[in-house]
Residue frames as qw, qx, qy, qz and C-alpha x, y, z in Angstrom:
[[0.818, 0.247, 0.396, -0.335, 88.51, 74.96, 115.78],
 [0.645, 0.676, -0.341, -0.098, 90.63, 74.94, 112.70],
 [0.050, 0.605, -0.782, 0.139, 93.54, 73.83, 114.23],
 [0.685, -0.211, 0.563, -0.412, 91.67, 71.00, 115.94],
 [0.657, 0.554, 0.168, -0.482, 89.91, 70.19, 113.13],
 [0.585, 0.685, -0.413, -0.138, 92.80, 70.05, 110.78],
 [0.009, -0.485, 0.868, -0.103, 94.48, 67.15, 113.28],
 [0.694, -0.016, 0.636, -0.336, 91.72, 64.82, 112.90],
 [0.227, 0.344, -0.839, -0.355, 92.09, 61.68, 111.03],
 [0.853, -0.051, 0.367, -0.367, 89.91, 58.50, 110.14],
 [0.582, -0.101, 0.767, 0.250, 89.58, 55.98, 108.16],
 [0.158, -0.009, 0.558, 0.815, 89.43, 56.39, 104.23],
 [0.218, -0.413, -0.645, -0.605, 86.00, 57.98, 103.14],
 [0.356, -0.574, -0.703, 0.221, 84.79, 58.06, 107.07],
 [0.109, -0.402, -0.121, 0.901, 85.65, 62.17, 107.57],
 [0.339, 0.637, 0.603, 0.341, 82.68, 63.58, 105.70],
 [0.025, -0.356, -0.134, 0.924, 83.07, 67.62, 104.72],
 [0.083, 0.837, 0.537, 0.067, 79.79, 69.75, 103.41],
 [0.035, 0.293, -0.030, -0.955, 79.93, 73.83, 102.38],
 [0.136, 0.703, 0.683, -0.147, 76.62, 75.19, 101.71],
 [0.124, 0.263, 0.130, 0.948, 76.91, 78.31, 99.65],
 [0.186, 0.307, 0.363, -0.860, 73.62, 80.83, 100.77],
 [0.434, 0.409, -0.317, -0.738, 72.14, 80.82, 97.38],
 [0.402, -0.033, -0.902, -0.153, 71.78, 76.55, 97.60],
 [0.750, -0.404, -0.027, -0.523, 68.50, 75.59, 99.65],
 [0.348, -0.418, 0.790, -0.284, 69.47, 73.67, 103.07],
 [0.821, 0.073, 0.467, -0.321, 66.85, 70.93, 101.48],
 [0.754, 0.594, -0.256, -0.110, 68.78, 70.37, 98.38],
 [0.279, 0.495, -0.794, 0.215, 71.97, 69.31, 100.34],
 [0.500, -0.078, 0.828, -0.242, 69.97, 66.49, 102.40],
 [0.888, 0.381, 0.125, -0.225, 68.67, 65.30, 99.46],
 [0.585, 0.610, -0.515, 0.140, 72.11, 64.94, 97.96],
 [0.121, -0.416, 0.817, -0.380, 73.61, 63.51, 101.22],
 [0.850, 0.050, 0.358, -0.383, 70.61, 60.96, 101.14],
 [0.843, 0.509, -0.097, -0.145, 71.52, 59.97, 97.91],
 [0.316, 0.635, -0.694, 0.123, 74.98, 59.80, 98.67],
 [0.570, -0.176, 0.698, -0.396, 73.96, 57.32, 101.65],
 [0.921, 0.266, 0.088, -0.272, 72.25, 55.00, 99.11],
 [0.667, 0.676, -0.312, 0.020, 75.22, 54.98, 97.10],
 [0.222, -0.710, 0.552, -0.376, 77.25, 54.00, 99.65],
 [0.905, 0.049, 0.132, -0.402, 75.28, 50.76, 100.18],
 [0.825, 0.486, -0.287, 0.035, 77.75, 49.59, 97.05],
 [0.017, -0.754, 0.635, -0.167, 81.03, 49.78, 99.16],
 [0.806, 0.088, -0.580, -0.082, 82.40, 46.36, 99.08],
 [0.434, -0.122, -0.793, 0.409, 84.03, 46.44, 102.63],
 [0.531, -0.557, -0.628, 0.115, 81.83, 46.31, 105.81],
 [0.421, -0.598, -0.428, 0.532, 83.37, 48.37, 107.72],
 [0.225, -0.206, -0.103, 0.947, 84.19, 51.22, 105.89],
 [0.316, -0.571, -0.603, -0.460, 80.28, 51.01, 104.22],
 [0.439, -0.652, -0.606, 0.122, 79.44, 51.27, 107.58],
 [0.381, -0.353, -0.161, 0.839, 81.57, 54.58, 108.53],
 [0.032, 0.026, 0.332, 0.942, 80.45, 56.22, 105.74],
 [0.404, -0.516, -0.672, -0.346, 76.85, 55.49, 106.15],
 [0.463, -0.565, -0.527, 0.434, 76.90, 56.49, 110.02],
 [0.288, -0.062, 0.097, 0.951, 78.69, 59.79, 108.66],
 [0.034, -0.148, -0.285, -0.947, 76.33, 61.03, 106.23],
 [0.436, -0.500, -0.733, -0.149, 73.33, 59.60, 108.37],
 [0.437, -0.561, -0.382, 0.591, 74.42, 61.93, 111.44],
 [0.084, -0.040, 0.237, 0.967, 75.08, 64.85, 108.90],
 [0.160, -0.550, -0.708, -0.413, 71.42, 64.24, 107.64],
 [0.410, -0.709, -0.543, 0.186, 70.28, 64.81, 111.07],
 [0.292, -0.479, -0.096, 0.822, 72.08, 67.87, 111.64],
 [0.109, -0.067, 0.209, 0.969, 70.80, 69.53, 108.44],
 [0.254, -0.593, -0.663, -0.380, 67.36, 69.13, 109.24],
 [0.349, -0.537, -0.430, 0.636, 68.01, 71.29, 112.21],
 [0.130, -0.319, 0.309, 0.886, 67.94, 73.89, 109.72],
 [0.496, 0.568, 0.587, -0.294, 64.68, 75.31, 107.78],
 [0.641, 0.746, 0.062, 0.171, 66.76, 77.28, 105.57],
 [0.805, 0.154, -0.135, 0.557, 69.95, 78.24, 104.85],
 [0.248, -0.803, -0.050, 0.540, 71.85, 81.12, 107.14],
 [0.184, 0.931, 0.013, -0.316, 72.91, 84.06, 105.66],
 [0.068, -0.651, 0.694, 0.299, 76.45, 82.95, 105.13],
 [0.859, 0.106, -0.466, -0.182, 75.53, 79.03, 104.20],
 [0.899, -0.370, 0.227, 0.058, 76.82, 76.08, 106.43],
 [0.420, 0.462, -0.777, 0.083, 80.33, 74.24, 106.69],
 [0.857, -0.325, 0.112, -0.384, 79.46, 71.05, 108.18],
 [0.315, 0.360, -0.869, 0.127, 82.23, 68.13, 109.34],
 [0.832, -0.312, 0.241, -0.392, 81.29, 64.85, 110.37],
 [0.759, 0.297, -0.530, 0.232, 83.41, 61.42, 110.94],
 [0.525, -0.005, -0.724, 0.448, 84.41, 59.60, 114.01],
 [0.304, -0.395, -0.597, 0.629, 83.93, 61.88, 117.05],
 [0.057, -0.124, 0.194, 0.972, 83.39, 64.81, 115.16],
 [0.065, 0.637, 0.766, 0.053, 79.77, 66.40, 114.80],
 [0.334, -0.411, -0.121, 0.840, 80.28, 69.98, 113.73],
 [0.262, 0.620, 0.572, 0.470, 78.16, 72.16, 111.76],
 [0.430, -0.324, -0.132, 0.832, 78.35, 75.92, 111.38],
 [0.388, 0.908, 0.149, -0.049, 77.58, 79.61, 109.66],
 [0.586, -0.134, -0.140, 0.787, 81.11, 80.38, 109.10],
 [0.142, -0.605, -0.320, 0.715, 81.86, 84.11, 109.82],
 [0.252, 0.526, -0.362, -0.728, 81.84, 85.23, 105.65],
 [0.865, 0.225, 0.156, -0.421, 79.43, 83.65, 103.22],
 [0.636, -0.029, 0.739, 0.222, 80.72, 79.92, 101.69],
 [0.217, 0.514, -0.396, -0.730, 81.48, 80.91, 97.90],
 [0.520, 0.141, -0.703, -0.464, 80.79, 77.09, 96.52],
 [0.904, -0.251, 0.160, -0.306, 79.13, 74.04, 97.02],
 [0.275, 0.515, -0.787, 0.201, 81.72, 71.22, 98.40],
 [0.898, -0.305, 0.083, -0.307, 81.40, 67.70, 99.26],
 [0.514, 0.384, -0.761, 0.097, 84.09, 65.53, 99.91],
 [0.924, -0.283, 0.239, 0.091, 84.45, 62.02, 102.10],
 [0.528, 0.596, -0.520, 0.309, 88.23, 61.41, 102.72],
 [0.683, -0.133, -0.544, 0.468, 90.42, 60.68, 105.67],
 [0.256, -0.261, -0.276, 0.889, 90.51, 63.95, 106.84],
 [0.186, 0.797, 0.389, -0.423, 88.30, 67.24, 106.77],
 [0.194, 0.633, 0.312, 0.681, 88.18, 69.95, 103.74],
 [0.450, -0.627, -0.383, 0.508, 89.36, 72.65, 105.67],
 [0.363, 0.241, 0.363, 0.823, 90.54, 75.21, 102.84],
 [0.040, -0.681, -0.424, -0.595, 87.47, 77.73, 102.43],
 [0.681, -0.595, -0.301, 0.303, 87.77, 78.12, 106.10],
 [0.572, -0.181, 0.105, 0.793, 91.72, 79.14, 106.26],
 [0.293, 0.439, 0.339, 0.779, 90.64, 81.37, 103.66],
 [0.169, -0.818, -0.233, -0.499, 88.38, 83.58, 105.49],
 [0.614, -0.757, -0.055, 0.217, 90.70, 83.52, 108.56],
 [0.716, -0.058, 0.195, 0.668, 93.53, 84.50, 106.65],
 [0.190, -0.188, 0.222, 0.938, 93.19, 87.57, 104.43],
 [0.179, 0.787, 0.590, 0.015, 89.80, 88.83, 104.09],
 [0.263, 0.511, 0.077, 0.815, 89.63, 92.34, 102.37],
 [0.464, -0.440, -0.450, 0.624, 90.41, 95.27, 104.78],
 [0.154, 0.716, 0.354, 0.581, 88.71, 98.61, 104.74],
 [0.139, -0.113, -0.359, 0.916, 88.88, 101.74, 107.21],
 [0.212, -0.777, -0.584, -0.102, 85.46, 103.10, 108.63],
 [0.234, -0.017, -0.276, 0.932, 85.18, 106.84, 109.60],
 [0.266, -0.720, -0.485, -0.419, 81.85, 108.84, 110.47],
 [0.243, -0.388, -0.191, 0.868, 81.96, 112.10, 112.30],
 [0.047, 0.802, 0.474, 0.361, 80.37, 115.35, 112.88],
 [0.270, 0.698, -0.221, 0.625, 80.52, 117.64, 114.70],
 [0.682, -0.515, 0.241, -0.461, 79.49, 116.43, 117.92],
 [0.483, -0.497, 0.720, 0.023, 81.64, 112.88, 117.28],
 [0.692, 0.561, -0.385, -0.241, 83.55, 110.53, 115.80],
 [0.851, -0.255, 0.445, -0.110, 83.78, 106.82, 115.64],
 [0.313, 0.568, -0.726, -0.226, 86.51, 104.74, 113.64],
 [0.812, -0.140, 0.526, -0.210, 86.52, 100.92, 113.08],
 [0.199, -0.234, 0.872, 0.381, 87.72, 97.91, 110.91],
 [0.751, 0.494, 0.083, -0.430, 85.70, 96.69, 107.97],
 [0.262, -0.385, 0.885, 0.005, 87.28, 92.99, 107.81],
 [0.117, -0.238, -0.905, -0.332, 85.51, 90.63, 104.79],
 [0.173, -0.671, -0.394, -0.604, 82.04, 91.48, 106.54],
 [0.547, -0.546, -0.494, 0.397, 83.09, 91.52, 109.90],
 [0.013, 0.759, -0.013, 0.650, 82.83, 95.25, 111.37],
 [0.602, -0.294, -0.392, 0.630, 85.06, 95.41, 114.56],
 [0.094, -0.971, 0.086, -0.201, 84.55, 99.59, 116.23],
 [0.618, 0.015, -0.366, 0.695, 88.37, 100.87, 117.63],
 [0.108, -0.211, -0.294, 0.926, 87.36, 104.24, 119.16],
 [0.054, 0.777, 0.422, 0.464, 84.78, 106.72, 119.05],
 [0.400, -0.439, -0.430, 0.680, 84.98, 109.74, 121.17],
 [0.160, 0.834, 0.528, -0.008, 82.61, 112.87, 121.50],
 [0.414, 0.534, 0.201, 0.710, 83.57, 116.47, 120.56],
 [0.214, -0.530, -0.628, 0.529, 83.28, 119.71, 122.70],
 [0.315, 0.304, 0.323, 0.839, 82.37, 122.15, 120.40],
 [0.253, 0.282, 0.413, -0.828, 80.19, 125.20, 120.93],
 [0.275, 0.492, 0.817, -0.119, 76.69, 125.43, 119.86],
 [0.104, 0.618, 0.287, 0.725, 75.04, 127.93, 117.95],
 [0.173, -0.454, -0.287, 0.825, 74.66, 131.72, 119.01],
 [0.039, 0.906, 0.388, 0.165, 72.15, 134.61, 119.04],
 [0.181, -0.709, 0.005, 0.682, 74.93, 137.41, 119.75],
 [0.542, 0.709, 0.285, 0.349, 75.14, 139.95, 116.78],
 [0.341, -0.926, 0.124, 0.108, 77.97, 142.50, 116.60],
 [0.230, 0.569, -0.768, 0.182, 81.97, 142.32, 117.33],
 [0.532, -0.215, 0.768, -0.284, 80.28, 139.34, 119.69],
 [0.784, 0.530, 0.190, -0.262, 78.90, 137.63, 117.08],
 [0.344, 0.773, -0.492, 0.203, 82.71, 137.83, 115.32],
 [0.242, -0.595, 0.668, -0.375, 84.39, 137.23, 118.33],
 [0.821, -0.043, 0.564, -0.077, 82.31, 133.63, 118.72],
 [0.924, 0.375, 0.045, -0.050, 82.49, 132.69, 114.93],
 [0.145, 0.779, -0.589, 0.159, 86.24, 132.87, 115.52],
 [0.588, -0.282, 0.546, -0.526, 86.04, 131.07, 118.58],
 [0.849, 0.211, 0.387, -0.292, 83.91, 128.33, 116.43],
 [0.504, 0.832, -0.208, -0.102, 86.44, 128.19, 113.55],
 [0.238, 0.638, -0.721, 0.127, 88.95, 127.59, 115.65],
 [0.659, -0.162, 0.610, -0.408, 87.46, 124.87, 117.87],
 [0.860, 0.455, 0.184, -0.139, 86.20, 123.11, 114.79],
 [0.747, 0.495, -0.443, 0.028, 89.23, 122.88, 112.90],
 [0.065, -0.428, 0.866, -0.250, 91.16, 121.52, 116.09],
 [0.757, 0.004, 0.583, -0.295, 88.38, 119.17, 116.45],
 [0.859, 0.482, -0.075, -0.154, 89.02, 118.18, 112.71],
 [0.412, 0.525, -0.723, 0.177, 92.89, 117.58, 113.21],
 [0.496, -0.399, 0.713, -0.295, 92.16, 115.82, 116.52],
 [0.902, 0.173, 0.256, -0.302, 89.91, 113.17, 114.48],
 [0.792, 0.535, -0.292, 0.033, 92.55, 113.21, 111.77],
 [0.332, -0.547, 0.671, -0.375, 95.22, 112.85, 114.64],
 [0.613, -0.218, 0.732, -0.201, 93.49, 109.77, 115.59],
 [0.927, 0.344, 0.021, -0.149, 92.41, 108.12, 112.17],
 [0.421, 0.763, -0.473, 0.131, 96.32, 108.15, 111.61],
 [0.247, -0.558, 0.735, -0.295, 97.24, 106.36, 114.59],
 [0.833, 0.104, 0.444, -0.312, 94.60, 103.59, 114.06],
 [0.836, 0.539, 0.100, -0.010, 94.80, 103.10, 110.03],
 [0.295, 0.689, -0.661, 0.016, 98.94, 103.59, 109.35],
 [0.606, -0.386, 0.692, -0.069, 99.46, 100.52, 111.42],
 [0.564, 0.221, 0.763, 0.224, 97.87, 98.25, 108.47],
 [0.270, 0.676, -0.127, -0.674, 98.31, 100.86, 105.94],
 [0.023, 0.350, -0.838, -0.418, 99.85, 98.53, 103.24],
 [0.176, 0.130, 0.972, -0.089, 96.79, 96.05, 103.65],
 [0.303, 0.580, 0.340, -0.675, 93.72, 98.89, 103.42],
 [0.272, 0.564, 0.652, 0.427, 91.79, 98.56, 100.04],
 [0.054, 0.547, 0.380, 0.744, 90.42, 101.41, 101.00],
 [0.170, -0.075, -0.472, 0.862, 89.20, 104.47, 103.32],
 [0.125, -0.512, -0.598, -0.604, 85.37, 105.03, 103.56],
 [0.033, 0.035, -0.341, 0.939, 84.49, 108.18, 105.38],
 [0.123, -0.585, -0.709, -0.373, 80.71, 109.33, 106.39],
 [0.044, -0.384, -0.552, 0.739, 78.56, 111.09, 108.70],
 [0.203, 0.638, 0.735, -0.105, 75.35, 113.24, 108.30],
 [0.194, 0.971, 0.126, -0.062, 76.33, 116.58, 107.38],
 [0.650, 0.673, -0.137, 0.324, 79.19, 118.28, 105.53],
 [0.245, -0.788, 0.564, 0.021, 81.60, 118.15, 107.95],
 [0.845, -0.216, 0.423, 0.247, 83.04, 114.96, 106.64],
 [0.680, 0.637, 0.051, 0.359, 83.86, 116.92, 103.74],
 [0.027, 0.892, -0.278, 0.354, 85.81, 119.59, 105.68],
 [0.784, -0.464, 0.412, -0.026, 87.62, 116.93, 107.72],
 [0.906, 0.286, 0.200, 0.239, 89.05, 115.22, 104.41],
 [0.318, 0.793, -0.152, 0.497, 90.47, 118.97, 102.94],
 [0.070, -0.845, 0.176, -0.501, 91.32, 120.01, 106.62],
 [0.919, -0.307, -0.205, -0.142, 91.86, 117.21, 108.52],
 [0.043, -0.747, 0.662, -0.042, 95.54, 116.97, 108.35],
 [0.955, 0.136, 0.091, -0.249, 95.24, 113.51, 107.21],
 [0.394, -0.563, 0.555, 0.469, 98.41, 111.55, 106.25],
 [0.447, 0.537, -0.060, -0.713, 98.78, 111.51, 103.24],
 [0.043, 0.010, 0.993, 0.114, 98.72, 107.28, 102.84],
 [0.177, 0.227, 0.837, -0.465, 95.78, 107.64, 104.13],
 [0.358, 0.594, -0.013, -0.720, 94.34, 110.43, 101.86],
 [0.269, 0.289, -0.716, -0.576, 95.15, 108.34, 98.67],
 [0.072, -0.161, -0.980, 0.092, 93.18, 105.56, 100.31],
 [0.247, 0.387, 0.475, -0.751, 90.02, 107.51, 100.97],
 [0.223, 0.368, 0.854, 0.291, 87.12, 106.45, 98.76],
 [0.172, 0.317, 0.368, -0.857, 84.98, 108.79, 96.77],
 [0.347, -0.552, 0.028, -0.757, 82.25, 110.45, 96.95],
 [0.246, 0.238, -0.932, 0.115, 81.55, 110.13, 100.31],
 [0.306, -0.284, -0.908, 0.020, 79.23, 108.56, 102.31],
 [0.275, -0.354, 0.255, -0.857, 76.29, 110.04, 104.02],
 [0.531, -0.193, -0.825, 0.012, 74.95, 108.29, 106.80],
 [0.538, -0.583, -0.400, -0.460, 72.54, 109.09, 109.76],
 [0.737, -0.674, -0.007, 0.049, 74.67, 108.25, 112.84],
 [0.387, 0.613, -0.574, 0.381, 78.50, 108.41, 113.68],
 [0.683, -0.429, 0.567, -0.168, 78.23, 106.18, 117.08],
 [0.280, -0.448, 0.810, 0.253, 78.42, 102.39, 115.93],
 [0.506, 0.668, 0.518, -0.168, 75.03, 102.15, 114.08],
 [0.469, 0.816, -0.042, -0.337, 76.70, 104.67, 111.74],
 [0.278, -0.500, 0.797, 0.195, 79.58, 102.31, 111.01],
 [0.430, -0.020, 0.890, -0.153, 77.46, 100.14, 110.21],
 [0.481, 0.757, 0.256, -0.361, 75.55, 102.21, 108.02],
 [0.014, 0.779, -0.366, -0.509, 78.66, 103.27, 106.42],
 [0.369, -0.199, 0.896, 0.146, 79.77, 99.63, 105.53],
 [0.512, 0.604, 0.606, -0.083, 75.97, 98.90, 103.95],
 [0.405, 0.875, 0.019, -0.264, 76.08, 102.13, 101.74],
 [0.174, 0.690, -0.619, -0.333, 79.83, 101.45, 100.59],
 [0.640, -0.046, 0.766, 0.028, 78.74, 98.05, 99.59],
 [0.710, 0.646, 0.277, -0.031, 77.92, 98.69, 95.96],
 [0.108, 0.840, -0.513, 0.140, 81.41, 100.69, 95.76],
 [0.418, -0.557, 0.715, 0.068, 83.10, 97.96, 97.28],
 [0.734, 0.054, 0.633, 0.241, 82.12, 95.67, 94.83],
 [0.459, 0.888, 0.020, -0.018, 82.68, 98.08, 92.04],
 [0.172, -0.822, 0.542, 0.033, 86.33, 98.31, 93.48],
 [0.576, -0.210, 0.777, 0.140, 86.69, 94.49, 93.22],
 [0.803, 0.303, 0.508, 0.072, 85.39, 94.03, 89.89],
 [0.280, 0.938, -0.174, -0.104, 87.86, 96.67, 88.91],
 [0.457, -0.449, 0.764, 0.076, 90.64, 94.64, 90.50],
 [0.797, 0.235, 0.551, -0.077, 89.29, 91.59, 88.81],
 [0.665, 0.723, 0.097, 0.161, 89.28, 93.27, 85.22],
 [0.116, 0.923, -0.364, -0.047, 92.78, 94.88, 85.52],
 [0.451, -0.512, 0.731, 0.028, 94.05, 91.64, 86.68],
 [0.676, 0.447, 0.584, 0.048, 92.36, 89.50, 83.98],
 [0.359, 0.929, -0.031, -0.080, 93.60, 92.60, 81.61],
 [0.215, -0.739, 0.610, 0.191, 96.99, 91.87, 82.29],
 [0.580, -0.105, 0.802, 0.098, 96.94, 88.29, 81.55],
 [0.567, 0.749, 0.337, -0.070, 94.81, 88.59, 78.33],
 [0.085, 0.925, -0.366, -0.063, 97.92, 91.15, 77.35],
 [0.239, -0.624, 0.738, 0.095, 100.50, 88.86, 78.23],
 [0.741, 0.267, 0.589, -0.183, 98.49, 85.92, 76.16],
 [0.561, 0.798, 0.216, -0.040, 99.05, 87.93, 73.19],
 [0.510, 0.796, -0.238, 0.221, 102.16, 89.16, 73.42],
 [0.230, -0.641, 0.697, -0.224, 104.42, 87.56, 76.04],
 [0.612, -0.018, -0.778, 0.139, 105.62, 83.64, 77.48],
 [0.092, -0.093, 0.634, -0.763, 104.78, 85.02, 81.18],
 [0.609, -0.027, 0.370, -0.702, 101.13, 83.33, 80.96],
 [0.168, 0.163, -0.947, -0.218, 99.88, 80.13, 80.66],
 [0.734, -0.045, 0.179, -0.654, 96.08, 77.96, 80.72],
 [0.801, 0.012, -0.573, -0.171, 94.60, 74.79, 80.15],
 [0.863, -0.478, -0.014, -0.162, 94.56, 72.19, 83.56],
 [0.914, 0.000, -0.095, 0.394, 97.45, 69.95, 82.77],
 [0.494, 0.584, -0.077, 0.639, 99.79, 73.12, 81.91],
 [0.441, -0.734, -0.032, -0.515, 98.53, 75.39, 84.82],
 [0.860, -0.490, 0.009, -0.142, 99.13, 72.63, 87.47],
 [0.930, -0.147, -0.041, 0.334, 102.47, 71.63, 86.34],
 [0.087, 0.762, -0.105, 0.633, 103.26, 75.84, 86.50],
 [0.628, -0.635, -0.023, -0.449, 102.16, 75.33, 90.04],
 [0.937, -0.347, -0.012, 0.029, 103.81, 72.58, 91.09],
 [0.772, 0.073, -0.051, 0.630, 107.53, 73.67, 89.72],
 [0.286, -0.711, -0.296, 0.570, 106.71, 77.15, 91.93],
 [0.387, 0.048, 0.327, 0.861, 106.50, 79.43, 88.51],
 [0.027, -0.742, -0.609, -0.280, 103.18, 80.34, 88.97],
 [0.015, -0.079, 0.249, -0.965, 103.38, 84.69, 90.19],
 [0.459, 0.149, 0.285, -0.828, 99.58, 84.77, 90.23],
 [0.056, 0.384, 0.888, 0.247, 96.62, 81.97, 89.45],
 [0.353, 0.027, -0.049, -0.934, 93.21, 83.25, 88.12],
 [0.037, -0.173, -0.981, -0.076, 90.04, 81.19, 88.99],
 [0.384, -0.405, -0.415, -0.718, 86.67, 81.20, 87.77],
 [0.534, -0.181, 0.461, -0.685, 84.35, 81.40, 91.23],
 [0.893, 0.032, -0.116, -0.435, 81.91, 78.64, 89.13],
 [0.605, 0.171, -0.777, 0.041, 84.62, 75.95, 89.05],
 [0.885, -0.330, -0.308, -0.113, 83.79, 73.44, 91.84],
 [0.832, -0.048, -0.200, 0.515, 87.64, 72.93, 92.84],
 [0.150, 0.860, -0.142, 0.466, 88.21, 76.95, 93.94],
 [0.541, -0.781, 0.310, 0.004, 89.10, 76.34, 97.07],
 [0.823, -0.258, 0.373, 0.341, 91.71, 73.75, 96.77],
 [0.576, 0.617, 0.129, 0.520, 93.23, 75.59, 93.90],
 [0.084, -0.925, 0.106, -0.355, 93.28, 78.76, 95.98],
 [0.816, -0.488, 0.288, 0.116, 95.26, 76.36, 98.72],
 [0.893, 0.029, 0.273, 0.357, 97.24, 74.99, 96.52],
 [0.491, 0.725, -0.051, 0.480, 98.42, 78.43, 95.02],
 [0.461, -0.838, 0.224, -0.185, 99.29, 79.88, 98.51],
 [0.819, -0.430, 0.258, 0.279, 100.91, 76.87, 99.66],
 [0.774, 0.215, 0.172, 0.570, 103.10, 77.85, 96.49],
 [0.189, -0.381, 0.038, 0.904, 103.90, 81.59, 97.04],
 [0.195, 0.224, 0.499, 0.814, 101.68, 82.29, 94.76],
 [0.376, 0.252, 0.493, -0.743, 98.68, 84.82, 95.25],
 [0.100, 0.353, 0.917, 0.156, 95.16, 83.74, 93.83],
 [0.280, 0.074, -0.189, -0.938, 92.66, 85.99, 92.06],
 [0.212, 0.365, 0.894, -0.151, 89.01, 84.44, 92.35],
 [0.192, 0.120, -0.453, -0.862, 87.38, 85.94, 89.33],
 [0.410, 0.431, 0.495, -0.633, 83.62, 86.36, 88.98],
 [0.264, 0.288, 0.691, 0.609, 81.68, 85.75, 85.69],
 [0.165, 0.734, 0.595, -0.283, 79.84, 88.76, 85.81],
 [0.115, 0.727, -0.390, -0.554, 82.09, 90.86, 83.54],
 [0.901, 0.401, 0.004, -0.168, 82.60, 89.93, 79.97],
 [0.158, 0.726, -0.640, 0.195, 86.32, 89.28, 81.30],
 [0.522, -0.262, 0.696, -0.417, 85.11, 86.92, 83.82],
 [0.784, 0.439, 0.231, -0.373, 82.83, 85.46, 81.32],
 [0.616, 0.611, -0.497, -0.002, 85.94, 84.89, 78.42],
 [0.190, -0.543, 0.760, -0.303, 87.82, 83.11, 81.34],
 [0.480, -0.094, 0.842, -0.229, 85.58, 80.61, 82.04],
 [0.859, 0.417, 0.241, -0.174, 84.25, 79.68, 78.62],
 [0.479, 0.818, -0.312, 0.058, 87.47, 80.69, 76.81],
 [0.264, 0.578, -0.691, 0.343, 90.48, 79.09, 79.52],
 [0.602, -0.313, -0.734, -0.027, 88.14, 76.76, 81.65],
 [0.391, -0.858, -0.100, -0.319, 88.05, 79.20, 84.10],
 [0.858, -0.442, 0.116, 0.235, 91.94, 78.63, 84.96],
 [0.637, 0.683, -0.077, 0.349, 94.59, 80.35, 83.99],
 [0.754, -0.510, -0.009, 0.414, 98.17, 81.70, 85.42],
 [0.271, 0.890, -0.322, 0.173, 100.68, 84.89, 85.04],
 [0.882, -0.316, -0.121, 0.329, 104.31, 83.18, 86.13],
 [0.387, -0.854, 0.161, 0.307, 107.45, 84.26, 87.20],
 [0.171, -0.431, 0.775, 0.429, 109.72, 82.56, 84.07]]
């Protein structure tokens, strides 16, 4: 759809794009697309008055299909043939209107490009399931059941004899799992934020120590970990929910260390640089190593585009820390670490 999407052309102003964050009511963007219809009215030529009017008059209709906003928010393209309106697959971070020749396709790319990547584990003794934990998408790769023995009533040298027996079963069933988390999670080791383990009872703790884990993987393994009610693909799923306050603890650690640097290099290096005019013309003569942008600004996406398309990587910085918070009142919520 992107690709399609990203070859369609009109006529100036007639491609109309829409992003609905979650947290904006679906009735506040058809009131603003009304209004933008009025305003339209003014356009001095005919015909393109008339594109643009037909545009945001077909968009109307499409967001009244809608009583409230989905979980993620809407991305909505309209113009010429086009009549497309969506949830995308990870929630819309701002609100974004534009009328141009073409679509606003940016916030998109982003979430098909590099969404953060986590490892899922959850196991007991009876089985373990593994999967991908992709922005919010949760993809299972295996699960597979255990054959262990059950408890016993013998008492004695039989009684011995089994808890041997069980000892050893169990810790081959704990290298088999680690066996397989290794084959799955080294592939995109380099990418993994992070390893979040569960299951219902303390064998996920004896699986971490005993597992035979590599030992990428081990550094990657989030703690404390996770306790969670199933280990099929319901307990994935659990896992993901419960390591959701931890995952965003992890990013706003990122955030501040990366906002810590720059602050540092403000003070006592030439390797950082703010304000709009300065920033942009970092950007544009490829010196920029890393842009920081406040979430609130209006223009993230196309900033985040516009650092990529330069090698550079792009830090989308929250204002919920009093780092986040000094950014965007202190550097307009724009700033840059460069390479020279």
């Amino acid at each position: 759809m992107l690709k399609h999407l990203s070859e369609v052309k009109g006529r100036p102003n007639e491609m109309v794009t829409l992003y609905v964050p979650p947290s904006r009511r679906v009735e506040d963007a058809t009131a603003r697309i009304q209004s933008e219809a009025v305003q339209a009215e003014n356009v001095k030529s005919r015909q393109t008055r008339t594109a643009i009017t037909t545009a945001l008059g077909r968009l109307t209709s499409l967001l009244r299909q809608f009583k409230e906003t989905p979980p993620h928010g809407l991305a909505c393209f309209v113009g010429g043939d086009e009549e497309i309106i969506i949830e995308p697959p990870d929630p819309v971070q701002t609100y974004l209107y534009r009328c141009g020749s073409g679509f606003v396709l940016d916030p998109l790319e982003a979430m098909a490009r590099d969404p953060e990547v986590y490892g899922l584990i959850v196991m007991d003794r009876a089985e373990a399931s593994f999967g991908w934990l992709r922005g919010t998408r949760i993809a299972e790769v295996d699960s597979f059941e255990s054959n262990l023995m059950g408890k016993h009533h013998m008492g004695g040298q039989s009684a011995q004899r089994f808890q041997r027996i069980m000892e050893g079963e169990t810790l081959g069933w704990l290298r088999k799992v680690g066996e397989r988390s290794n084959r799955i999670f080294l592939s995109e080791i380099d990418n993994v934020l992070g390893v979040f383990v569960g299951g219902p009872g303390a064998m996920k703790e004896d699986f971490v120590e005993r597992g035979e884990l590599d030992y990428r993987i081990r550094q990657k393994i989030v703690t404390p970990l996770f306790s969670t009610g199933y280990t099929n693909e319901h307990g994935l799923k659990e896992l993901s929910e419960a390591a959701s306050q931890t995952r965003q603890d992890m990013a706003m650690a990122r955030e501040k260390a990366v906002l810590g640097r720059f602050l540092t290099e403000v003070r006592t290096g030439s390797k950082a640089t703010y304000g709009e005019s300065q920033v942009k013309e970092a950007l544009s003569s490829g010196r920029v190593d890393a842009l920081l942008i406040s979430e609130d600004r209006d223009d993230a996406p196309e900033l985040v585009a516009q650092a990529e398309a330069a090698g550079a990587k792009a830090h989308l910085i929250s204002s919920a820390t009093d780092e986040g918070r000094a950014l965007l009142k202190g550097y307009g919520g724009l700033a840059a670490m460069l390479r020279w």
